[in-house]
C-alpha positions in Angstrom: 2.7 -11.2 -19.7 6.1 -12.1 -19.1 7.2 -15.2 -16.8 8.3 -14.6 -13.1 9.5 -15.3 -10.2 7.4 -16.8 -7.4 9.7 -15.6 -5.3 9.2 -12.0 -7.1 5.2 -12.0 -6.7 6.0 -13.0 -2.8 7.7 -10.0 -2.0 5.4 -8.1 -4.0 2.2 -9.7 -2.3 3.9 -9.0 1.0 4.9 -5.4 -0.2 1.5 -4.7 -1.0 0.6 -6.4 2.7 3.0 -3.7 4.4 1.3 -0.5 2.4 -1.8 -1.3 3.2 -1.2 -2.2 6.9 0.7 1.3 7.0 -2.4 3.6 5.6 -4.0 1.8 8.6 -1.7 2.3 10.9 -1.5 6.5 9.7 -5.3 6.6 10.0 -5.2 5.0 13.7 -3.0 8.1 14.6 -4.9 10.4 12.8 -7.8 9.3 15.3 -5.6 9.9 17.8 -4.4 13.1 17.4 -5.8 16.7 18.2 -3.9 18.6 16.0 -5.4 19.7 12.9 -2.3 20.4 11.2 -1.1 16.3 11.9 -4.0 15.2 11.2 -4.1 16.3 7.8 -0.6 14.9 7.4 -1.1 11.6 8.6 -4.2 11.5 6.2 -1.8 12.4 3.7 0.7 9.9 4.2 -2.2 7.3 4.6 -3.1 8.2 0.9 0.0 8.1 0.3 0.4 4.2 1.0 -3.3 3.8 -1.3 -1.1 5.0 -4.5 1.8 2.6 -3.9 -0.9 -0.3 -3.4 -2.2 0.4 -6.2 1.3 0.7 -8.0 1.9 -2.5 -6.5 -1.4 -4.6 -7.6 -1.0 -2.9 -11.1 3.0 -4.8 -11.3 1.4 -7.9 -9.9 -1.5 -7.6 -12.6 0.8 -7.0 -15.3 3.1 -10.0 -14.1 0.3 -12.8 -13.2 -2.7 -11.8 -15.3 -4.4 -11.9 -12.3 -6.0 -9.2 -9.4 -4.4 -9.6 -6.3 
């Protein structure tokens, strides 16, 4: 484990904030929308934003030691 930054693991902790408040966000329009076709995009793109959490979480793991 190398040493970093705090300031480094903030915007990473804050990254990891804004992915998973965007597969949220994707999945409250997929809700919302009648189309078939969108909805199965926007459920794409909601995955999407899982796998660069959890590319995310694996840099902070490998940084702190620690789960985020």
């Amino acid at each position: 484990m190398a040493p970093c930054s705090e300031k480094v693991l903030e915007i990473i902790e804050e990254a990891i904030y804004h992915e998973q408040a965007s597969h949220d966000y994707y999945l409250q329009v997929v809700e919302a929308m009648h189309d078939e076709s969108g909805r199965r995009q926007f459920r794409h793109l909601a995955q999407e934003e899982i796998r660069h959490r959890e590319v995310l979480e694996d840099r902070f793991r490998s940084m702190t030691g620690k789960r985020f």
